[in-house]
C-alpha positions in Angstrom: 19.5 -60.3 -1.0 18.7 -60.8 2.9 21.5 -60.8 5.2 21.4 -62.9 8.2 24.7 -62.9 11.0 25.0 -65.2 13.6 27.1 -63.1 16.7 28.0 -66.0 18.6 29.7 -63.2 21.0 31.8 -65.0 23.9 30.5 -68.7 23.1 31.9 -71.8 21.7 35.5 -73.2 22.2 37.2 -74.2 19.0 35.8 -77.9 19.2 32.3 -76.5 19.6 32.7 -74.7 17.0 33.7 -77.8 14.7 30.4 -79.5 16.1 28.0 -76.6 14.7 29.5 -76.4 11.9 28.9 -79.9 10.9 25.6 -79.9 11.5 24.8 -76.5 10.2 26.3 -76.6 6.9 24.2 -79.4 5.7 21.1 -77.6 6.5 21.8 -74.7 5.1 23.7 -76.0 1.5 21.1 -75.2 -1.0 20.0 -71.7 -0.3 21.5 -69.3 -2.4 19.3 -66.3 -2.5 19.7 -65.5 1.6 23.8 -64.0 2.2 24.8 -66.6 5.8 27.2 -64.9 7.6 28.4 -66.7 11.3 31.3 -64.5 13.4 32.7 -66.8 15.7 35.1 -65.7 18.3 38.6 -64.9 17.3 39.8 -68.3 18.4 37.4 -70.4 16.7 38.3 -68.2 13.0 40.8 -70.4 11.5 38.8 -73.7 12.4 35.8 -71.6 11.1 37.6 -70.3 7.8 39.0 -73.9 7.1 35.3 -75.4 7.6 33.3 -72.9 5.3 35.7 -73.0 2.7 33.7 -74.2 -0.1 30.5 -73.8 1.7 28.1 -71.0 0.8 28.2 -69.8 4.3 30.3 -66.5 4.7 32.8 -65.3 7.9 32.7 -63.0 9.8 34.3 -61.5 12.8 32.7 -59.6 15.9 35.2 -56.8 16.1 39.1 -55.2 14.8 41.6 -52.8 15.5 41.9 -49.9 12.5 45.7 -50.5 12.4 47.2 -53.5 10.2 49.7 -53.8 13.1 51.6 -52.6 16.3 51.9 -52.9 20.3 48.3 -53.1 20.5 47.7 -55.7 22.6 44.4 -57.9 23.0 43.4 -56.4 19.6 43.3 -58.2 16.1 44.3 -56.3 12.9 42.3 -56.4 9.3 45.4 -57.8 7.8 44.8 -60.9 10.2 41.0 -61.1 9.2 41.9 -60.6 5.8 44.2 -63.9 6.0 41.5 -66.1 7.2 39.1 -65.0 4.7 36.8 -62.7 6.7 34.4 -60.9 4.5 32.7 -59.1 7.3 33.3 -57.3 10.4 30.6 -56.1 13.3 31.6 -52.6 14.3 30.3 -50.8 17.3 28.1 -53.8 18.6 26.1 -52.0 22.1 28.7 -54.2 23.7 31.6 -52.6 22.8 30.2 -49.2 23.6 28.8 -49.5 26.5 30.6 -52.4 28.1 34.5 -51.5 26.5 33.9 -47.9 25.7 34.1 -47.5 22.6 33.2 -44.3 21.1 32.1 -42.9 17.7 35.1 -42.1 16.6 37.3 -45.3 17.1 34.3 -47.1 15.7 34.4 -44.8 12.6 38.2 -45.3 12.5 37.8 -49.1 12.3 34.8 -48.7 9.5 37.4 -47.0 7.4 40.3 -49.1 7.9 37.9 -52.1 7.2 36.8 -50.6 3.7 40.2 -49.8 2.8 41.1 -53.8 3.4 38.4 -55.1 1.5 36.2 -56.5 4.5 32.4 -55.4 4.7 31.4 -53.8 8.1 28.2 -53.9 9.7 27.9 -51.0 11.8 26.0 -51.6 14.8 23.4 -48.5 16.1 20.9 -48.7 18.9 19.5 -46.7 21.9 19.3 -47.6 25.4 16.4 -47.9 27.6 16.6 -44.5 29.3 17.3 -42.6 25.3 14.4 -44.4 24.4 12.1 -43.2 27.5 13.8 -39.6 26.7 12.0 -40.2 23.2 15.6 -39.9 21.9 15.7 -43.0 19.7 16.2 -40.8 16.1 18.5 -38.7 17.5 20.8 -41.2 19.3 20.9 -43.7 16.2 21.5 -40.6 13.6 24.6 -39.3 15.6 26.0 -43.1 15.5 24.8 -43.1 11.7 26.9 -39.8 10.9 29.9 -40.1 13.3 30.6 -43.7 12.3 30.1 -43.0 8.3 32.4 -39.5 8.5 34.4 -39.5 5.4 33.8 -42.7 4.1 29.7 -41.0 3.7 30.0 -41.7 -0.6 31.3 -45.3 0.8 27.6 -46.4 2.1 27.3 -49.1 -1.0 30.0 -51.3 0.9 28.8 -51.1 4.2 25.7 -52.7 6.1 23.7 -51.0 9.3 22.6 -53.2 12.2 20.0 -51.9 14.2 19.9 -53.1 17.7 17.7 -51.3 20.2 20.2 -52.0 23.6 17.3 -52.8 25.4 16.0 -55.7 23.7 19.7 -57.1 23.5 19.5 -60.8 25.3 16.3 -59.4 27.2 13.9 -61.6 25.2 12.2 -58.3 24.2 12.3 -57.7 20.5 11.0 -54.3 19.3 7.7 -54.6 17.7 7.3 -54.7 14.0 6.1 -51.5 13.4 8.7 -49.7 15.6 11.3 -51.9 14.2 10.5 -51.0 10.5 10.0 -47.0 11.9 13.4 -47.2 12.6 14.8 -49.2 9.7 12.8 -46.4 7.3 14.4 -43.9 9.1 18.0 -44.9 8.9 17.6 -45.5 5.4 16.4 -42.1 4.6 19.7 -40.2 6.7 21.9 -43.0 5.1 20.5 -42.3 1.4 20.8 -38.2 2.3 24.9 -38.5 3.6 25.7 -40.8 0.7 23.9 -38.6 -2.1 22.2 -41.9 -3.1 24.8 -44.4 -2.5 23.1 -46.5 -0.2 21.1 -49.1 -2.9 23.4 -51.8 -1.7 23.0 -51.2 2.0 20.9 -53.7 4.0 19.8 -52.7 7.2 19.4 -55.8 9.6 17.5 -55.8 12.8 19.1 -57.4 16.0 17.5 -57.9 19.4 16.2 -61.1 20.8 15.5 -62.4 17.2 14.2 -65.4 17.1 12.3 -68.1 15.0 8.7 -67.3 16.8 9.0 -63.5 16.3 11.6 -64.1 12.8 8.4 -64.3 10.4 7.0 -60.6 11.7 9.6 -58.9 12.1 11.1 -59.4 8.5 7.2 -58.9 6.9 8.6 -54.9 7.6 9.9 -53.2 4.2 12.7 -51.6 5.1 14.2 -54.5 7.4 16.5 -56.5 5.1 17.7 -59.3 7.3 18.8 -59.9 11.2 21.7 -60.0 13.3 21.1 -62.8 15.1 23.1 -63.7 19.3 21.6 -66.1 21.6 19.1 -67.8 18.9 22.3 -68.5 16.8 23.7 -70.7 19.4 22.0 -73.7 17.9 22.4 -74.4 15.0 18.6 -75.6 14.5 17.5 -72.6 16.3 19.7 -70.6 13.2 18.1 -72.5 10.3 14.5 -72.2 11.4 15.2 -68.3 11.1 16.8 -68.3 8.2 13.7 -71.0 6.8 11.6 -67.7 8.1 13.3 -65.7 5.7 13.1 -68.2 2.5 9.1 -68.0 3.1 9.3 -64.5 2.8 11.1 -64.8 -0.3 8.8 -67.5 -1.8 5.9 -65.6 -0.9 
């Protein structure tokens, strides 16, 4: 089934957030062969969790710390998620490397403690501009593959990849097609070798300035099996149209 997440990022105050909501769930009540996914940020969650309950749309949050509790403070523990009925959790978004630092292995950390609790992580893997001039795109994106998957490797069933080149992240370049799909074929083959086959149930989205005029070719690629979706998400009818992308696709 496609996945497609809407990363609202730092957007949408708590009473925002009740407006989307009502306008997007009516759109969206019927499908049931595309998996919805919206991450909100952590103050919008509860109003978020108490508004898709019921709904077929799922929640999900933009980042966690990989301990269920302590003086960690700013962070949000899997325990917390786990009460407002989170199902999925973005790990290693560009953002949080390259803005907060995070590293491989903190983001592999959180991976773990997030199968461990029973939420689904997306782990996020792109290249910046300058790797990608350096012709260092594999390379880059199969270190973040195998650093962020050490230990939980046999785990790749319960996890999803999100490739987002850095460079096309709120640019309003998208990676073309083919490139896109090059890339999605090629995570796809390291995550089927580190999991000894155990990668059937991982979708591998594309993220990067997706959005409804560029939706339909983009998901035409075989290996790309849904979108992470930022700025386009922000609107609710901006959202659907993509997803509507996706449903021809399947119809076809």
């Amino acid at each position: 089934m496609y996945l497609i997440v809407a990363n609202w990022k730092m957007n949408k105050t708590v009473k925002e957030t009740e407006e989307y909501l009502a306008e997007f769930k009516p759109l969206v009540k019927d499908i049931d062969n595309v998996e919805i996914v919206i991450t909100p940020p952590f103050t919008s969650l509860y109003t978020a969790s108490e508004s898709l309950k019921d709904s077929n749309i799922k929640l999900g949050s933009q980042n966690m710390f990989y301990k269920d509790s302590g003086a960690f403070t700013g962070e949000i523990s899997p325990l917390m998620l786990k009460e407002l009925n989170v199902e999925y959790v973005l790990l290693g978004h560009s953002e949080r490397r390259h803005i907060f630092g995070e590293r491989d292995d903190l983001i592999n950390k959180k991976i773990i403690s997030a199968i461990e609790n029973g939420i689904r992580p997306i782990l996020c893997v792109g290249e910046t501009l300058e790797e990608k001039e350096q012709g260092k795109t594999f390379s880059v994106i199969e270190r973040q593959i195998r650093n962020g998957l050490a230990g939980v490797e046999r785990e790749a069933n319960y996890i999803d990849i999100a490739y987002e080149p850095v460079w096309a992240i709120g640019t309003g370049v998208s990676a073309t097609p083919e490139d896109a799909n090059n890339v999605h074929k090629f995570i796809k083959e390291i995550l089927d070798e580190i999991s000894s086959g155990n990668s059937q149930k991982t979708r591998v989205l594309y993220g990067g300035s997706v959005k409804s005029s560029n939706a339909d070719s983009l998901i035409k690629g075989e290996f790309i099996d849904g979108f992470l979706v930022g700025t386009a998400s922000l609107n609710p009818q901006s959202f659907y149209e993509i997803i509507q992308k996706l449903m021809w696709i399947i119809k076809v």
